[in-house]
Phi, psi and omega in degrees: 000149197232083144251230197257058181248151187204139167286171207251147188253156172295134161290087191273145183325313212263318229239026177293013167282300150011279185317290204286349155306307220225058184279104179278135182310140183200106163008227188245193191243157178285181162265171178297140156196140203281349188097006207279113159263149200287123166263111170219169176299184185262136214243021210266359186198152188220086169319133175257154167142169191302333178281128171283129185199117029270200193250043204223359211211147171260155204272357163092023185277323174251108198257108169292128165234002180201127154273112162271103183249162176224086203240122156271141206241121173285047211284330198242189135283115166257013172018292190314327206256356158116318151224141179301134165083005164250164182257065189309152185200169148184152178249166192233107180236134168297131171197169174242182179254137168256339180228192196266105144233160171259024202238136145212142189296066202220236182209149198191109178203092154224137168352302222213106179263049199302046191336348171270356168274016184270107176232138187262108190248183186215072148007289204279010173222056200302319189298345190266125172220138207261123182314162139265138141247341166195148177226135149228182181223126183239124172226003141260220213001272208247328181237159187220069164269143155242114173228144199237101168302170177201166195269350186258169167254124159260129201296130209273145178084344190272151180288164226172147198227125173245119186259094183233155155211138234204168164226139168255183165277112146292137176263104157310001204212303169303080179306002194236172200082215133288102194216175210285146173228164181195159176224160144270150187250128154313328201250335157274334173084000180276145164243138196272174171221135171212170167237153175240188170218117168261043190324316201281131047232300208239019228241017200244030195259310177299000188241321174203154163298131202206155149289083168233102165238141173306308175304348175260098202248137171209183185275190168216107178270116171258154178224177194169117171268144182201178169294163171285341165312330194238135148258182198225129141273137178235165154349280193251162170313150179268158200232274187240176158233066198253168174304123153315083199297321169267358178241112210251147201081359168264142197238127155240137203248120154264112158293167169283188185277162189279175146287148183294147188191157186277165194300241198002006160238012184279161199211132139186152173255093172264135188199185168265351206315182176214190199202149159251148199240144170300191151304148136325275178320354158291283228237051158098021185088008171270123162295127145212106188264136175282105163238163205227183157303137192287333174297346197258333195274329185292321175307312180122020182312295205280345195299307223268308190295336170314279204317289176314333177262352179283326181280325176305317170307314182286347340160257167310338181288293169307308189278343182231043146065304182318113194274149175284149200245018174265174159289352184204193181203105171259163199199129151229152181264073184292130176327310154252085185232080181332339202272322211065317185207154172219147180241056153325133185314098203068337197215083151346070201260133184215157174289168199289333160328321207263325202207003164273164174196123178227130169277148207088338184266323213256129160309132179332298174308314180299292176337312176284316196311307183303295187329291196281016171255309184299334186260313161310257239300322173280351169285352205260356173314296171295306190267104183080024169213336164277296193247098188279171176298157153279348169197178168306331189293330180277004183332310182005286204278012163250275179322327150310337197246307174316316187306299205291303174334304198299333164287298174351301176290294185300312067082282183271314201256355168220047186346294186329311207266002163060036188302326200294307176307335174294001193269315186305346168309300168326294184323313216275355191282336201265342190292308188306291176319293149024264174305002155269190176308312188256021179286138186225182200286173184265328174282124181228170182257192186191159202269119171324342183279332209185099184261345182252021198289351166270012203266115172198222192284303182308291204299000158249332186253338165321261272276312161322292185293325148311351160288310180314325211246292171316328153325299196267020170243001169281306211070158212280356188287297184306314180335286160328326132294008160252315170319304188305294180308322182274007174260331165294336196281277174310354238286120172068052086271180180268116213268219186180133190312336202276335181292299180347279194312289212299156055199002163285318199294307170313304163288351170285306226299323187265352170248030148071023210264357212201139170280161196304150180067003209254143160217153143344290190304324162308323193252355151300310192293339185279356194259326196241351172261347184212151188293184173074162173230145181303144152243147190249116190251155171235103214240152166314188229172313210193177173261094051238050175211130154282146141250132196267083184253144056033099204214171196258145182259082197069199206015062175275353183261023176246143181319300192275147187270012156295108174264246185239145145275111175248098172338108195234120177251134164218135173255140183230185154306305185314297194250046203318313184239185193232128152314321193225192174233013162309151163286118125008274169235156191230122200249126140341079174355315197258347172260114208302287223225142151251187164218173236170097184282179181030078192207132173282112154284358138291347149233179226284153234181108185232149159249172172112357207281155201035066166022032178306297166325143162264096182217171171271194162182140185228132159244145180313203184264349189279312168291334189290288178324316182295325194286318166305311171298338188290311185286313158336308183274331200183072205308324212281344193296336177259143189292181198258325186291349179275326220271328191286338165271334150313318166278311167334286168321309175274008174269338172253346148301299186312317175275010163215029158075353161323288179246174183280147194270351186290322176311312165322297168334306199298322176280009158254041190242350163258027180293352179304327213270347194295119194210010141244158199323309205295299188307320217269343192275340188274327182266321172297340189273322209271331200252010172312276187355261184303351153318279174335303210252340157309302186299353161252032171268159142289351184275341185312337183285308205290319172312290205302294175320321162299340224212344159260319191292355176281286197299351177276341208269312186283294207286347188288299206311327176306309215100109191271302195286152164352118178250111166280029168257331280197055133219189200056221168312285218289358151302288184277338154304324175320295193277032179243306197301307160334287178307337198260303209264006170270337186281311180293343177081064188277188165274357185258336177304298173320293198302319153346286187324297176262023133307300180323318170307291189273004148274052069316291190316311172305346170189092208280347174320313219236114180276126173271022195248138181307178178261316181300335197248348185343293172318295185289323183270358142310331172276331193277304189314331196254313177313319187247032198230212195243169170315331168270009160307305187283334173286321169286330178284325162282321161321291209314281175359289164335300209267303194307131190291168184288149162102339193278142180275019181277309189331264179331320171309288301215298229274331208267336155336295214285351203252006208252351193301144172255033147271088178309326144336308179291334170296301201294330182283318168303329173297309202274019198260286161334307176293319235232112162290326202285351175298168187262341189268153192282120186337285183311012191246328182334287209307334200266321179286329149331275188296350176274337181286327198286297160353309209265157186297308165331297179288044227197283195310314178302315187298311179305319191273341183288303169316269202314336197233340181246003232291356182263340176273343150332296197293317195292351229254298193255350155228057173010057163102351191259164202247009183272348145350263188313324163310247176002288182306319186290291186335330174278320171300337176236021175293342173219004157324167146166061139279134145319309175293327170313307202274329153316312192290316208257355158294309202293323173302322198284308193314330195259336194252355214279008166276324177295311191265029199294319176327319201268014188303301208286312176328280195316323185275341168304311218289312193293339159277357171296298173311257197348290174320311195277333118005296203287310199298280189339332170300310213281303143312316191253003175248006154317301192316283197319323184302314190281326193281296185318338195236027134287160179278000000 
């Protein structure tokens, strides 16, 4: 699963249309959670016997193997057949007994239950129907059992048939179950209605009564009455569609039976949707289609993801030798979908975001995004949908494994986006989580109210990246071979990490990849029972010896003193790179430090390469120094994933107060030389901040002067003008470079900008600005031009329809002029109901002046001197205007006078602004922090900047 969490890109003075453009794929959002940590039993054995225990959990007395289900879906009013927005529905569930009971047990947490349909059958004896003596329903707290006595013992292994009929909810409030979804038709002005499903985690309970634990898995034959108006997608293939003999105007659609696969992947859609279909011949003659609102499908929404998910599918088919085993593979695009992507068992539900894609219209980034959401989910085909967790505690090992697949798949089928070097991204994003307070293990215990409640940065890119790291002490052939084992192995069951291991453990023990006494599971267990990560410091010895030691990088407050098994790679001067990534040496878990001989300590000496290991690593000083001098004389001889994890690494120490930040500074003095994408995300990520608070600073000549000519350097090599090398990655580093060095005001930036201007100007119909670089070079057209640059920018505004992503690119342009005049005419624009600019844009227009350093004063004086016509003007009597605005205003203060300026303000309204106070007092701890960094931190900086050459 895939949800809306997105790493935050900089936030830059001038060019923050760039950002709000350009949101890159990051695993899901964590779920809420306060950081409290959770005691629960260990979920690793499921006690048999009639009490259910614990008690979140069913006790494994009743094994399900087949659902006959049946739902009819109300979508319009219909009175005869029953309440609008419901499901009437009943199942036929197969099931055995595993030990002689008279009870059975299963999850239910619906409205409507129709207990005089409840019936217990013998398939081989149809006349035997086994008394109920009682049901009951437990829906609150922690658990939604429905349990049903009965006057017989039923005999453990023989089949056994449970017959219920029920009404669920379409939920109209709720994204999960089943629920109400709705579009508008362009063209008609009609709003469509349709329904979906959100199953995961606990949620298929809400649709039919079921055994929903991941490990309890069976088939399903569905059949689903709909209008005749509406059609339906499922799981599995439609098997037929006929006329509804008692219901007239009504269709029942019967699917085949599914592969047994857990409730948490059942999927369906009743809609108007249509669909774009791949070549046949990508993926063997299996459809597989994208459907969307047939308006979004008319564009041409649906082609790239159809296509694109058949190779990916064949993709997969091929590396982990196992063919998908349903008949077809469908992606629908739901209007409302909270999950952002989910990877039901045939039939893909992702937000329209996630998975439409139009050319010419969608950005490079969106592009990579959409690929590598399409490559999660369907990588989630094998990992958590052939072979799923046996419980919550293994999220891991669905997410974990999807994350890590999906470069593999991206990759393969879309080279341009480089995903495998994009995989260190992950790594340095899951360190960070890592190292905070509420980080935990990726086997976690989990809380019964919310089993998915760890689903964040660790369980997919830790979890990725601990896939990563194990490949490469495996090597990617054995990996690959245990996998290939562990799916054969498990294959429609539920796993457990130790299933994982044990069939890893088999392919090294046979291509020998591990030292005697050494196993997968030993050394997986120390990466997966306990949080955190190692830091590694690397100090001389000797002139040919390291010693390499191992220390825990926070949480240092947990019981156990178990550190890591660490993989150790070492690259020198003699020897910069390695055929593999085998360790070298292997440091002991249980062992703080080695050391690691026949090596010149006079020259320079890195472990670690390409950050394969998940660890920091720090060097003394001696060493550190030889790696600068290194980078300096000739940055290409270390390879580029070390060099982006060397500074990763020494930037978030220094920014935690580890090292000193100027040392971290000192590894940027060969960036002239820098020229891949992985280095340049690390000095834009560890060095927004300061960019921000410099660039409203007085130190900003010295910041600039140091930090452009190292990015004209990275940007001549790239291009500045329109390439037909300018896809994948090099689109979007482009416009990361673009953005930083057009924010510096480079001069080749300026000047691009206004070729680009006065060939627009000349035919204003036809915009000549790439769509990838827009966000940026709209804003350098207004920044760097004359007033009828802004006049001109504003028409463009004007004539683009509402709803075109060109619009927002346009709007946010107008705010970057360093004319305060041009400013104040966007405030009074802004201001003005009677304007031409869109209302609903006023507030946005504000806050973009309020960005530029220029716009900073005006906006403080628009508060201070209008602040009641803010409110009737731009929040029709509401304060959330205001609210918006200080917050964009003081994102990059830090004066004393700044600060001062926005107490007094607060201070003088404060009858007014008392609703908004608690906002209002964030703005003010917002100021602050950027005060205190500047103590702690900028003004460090500026001192190392002042004493450069």
């Amino acid at each position: 699963m895939m949800a809306s969490f997105a790493k935050v890109l900089p936030i830059l003075p001038f060019f923050i249309a760039l950002v709000s453009a350009q949101v890159p794929l990051q695993l899901d959002p964590p779920h809420p959670n306060d950081g409290t940590p959770l005691n629960f039993p260990s979920q690793s054995v499921v006690p048999q016997g009639d009490e259910i225990s614990p008690l979140y959990r069913l006790n494994g007395t009743i094994i399900p193997s087949n659902y006959e289900l049946e739902l009819l879906v109300l979508l319009d009013n219909d009175p005869a057949y029953g309440a609008q927005f419901t499901a009437p529905g009943k199942v036929r569930i197969d099931i055995t007994p595993t030990i002689a009971t008279g009870l059975i047990t299963l999850h239910s947490y619906l409205p409507v239950i129709n207990e005089s349909s409840i019936q217990v059958t013998k398939p081989d004896q149809p006349d035997l129907v086994i008394e109920v003596t009682q049901t009951s329903n437990e829906t609150e707290g922690v658990v939604q059992f429905y349990s049903i006595s009965l006057n017989t013992i039923l005999n453990p292994g023989q089949l056994y048939q449970l017959y219920i009929e029920f009404v669920a909810p379409i939920s109209t409030n709720i994204l999960n179950g089943l629920y109400l979804s709705t579009y508008v038709d362009p063209v008609s002005g009609e709003t469509k209605r349709l329904a979906a499903t959100q199953m995961e985690s606990i949620h298929a309970r809400k649709l039919f009564p079921c055994f929903d634990e991941p490990e309890l898995k069976a088939t399903i034959d569905l059949s689903i009455i709909r209008k005749f108006n509406y059609s339906s997608l499922a799981n599995a293939n439609l098997l037929s569609s006929t006329a509804d003999q008692t219901r007239p105007g009504f269709i029942i659609d019967k699917y085949n039976k599914t592969v047994p696969m857990s409730t948490y992947l059942f999927a369906m859609v009743v809609s108007d949707f249509t669909f774009a279909e791949a070549d046949p011949p990508t993926f063997g003659g299996k459809p597989v289609r994208a459907y969307a609102p047939p308006y979004l499908i008319a564009r041409g929404g649906g082609n790239y993801s159809a296509q694109v998910s058949a190779e990916l599918l064949q993709f997969f088919d091929d590396y982990f030798q196992f063919p998908y085993p349903l008949e077809k593979m469908d992606s629908a695009a739901v209007p409302q979908f909270g999950a952002g992507a989910m990877e039901n068992y045939g039939l893909n539900l992702y937000s329209e975001g996630l998975l439409m894609y139009y050319d010419g219209e969608t950005l490079e980034s969106n592009r990579n995004s959409i690929t590598s959401v399409l490559s999660h989910e369907l990588g989630h085909q094998n990992f958590g949908n052939l072979v799923s967790l046996n419980w919550w505690t293994q999220i891991w090992l669905n997410e974990g494994f999807a994350t890590y697949v999906a470069n593999l798949g991206v990759d393969a089928v879309r080279p341009e986006f480089r995903a495998r070097e994009s995989t260190i991204g992950q790594l340095q994003n899951s360190m960070v989580a890592d190292a905070q307070p509420n980080s935990h293990p990726l086997q976690n215990n989990v809380h019964p109210t919310a089993p998915d409640a760890h689903v964040g940065a660790i369980t997919y890119d830790k979890g990725a990246s601990i896939n990563r790291m194990t490949e490469k002490f495996l090597t990617e052939v054995t990996f690959q071979k245990g996998l290939q084992y562990y799916l054969q192995d498990m294959k429609y069951q539920g796993a457990h990490s130790d299933d994982l291991f044990r069939n890893l453990d088999i392919a090294a023990a046979e291509d020998n990849r591990l030292p005697v006494g050494l196993t997968v599971k030993s050394i997986l267990d120390t990466w997966t029972l306990q949080r955190g990560h190692p830091l590694v410091y690397v100090s001389a010895t000797g002139p040919n010896s390291i010693q390499i030691t191992q220390m825990r990088y926070v949480h240092t407050d947990d019981p156990s003193d178990t550190l890591w098994y660490l993989p150790v790679t070492v690259v020198s001067q003699d020897v910069p790179t390695l055929p593999n990534h085998v360790p070298q040496l292997w440091i002991n878990s249980s062992t703080t430090s080695a050391t690691f001989t026949d090596v010149d300590t006079s020259k320079w000496i890195m472990i670690n390469q390409d950050a394969t290991g998940y660890y920091r690593v720090i060097y003394t000083l001696s060493l550190e120094t030889l790696i600068r001098e290194q980078l300096n004389a000739n940055a290409s001889v270390i390879t580029p994933l070390s060099r982006s994890q060397l500074l990763d690494d020494y930037f978030v120490m220094a920014f935690r107060n580890g090292i000193a930040i100027q040392t971290a500074l000192d590894l940027t003095t060969y960036l002239a030389q820098e020229d891949h994408f992985t280095v340049w995300d690390v000095i834009f990520r560890h060095l927004q901040k300061t960019h921000n608070l410099l660039s409203a600073s007085d130190s900003y000549q010295a910041w600039r002067a140091y930090l452009l000519p190292r990015l004209e350097q990275a940007l001549l090599k790239v291009g500045i003008p329109d390439s037909p090398d300018h896809i994948g990655i090099a689109a979007i580093y482009r416009a990361k470079l673009l953005d930083w060095a057009c924010s510096m005001q480079l001069p080749q930036c300026y000047n691009f900008a206004q070729q680009l201007f006065t060939e627009w100007a000349a035919n204003p119909a036809i915009n000549p600005v790439n769509i990838n670089a827009q966000a940026v070079l709209h804003c350098a057209i207004v920044a760097s031009g004359p007033r009828t640059a802004y006049d001109f920018t504003f028409s463009r505004y004007l004539e683009v329809p509402q709803g075109s992503p060109v619009k927002p690119r346009l709007l946010n342009g107008l705010g970057c002029s360093q004319d305060t005049v041009t400013l104040q005419d966007l405030i009074e624009k802004a201001m003005n109901t009677s304007s031409s600019l869109v209302r609903s844009d006023a507030v946005t227009a504000i806050q973009r002046v309020a960005m530029n350093k220029l716009g900073k004063p005006l906006v403080f004086t628009l508060l201070e001197t209008r602040l009641a016509e803010v409110i009737a003007t731009l929040g029709e009597g509401s304060l959330n205007p205001v609210e918006r605005i200080v917050s964009t205003l003081v994102a990059s203060l830090t004066s004393q006078a700044d600060f001062n300026r926005l107490a007094t303000f607060i201070v003088d309204n404060g009858e007014i602004l008392l609703p908004i106070n608690d906002s209002l007092q964030a703005s003010v701890a917002t100021m602050r922090a950027n005060m205190e960094w500047m103590e702690e931190y900028g003004n460090s900086i500026v001192n190392w900047l002042e004493m450069q050459p």
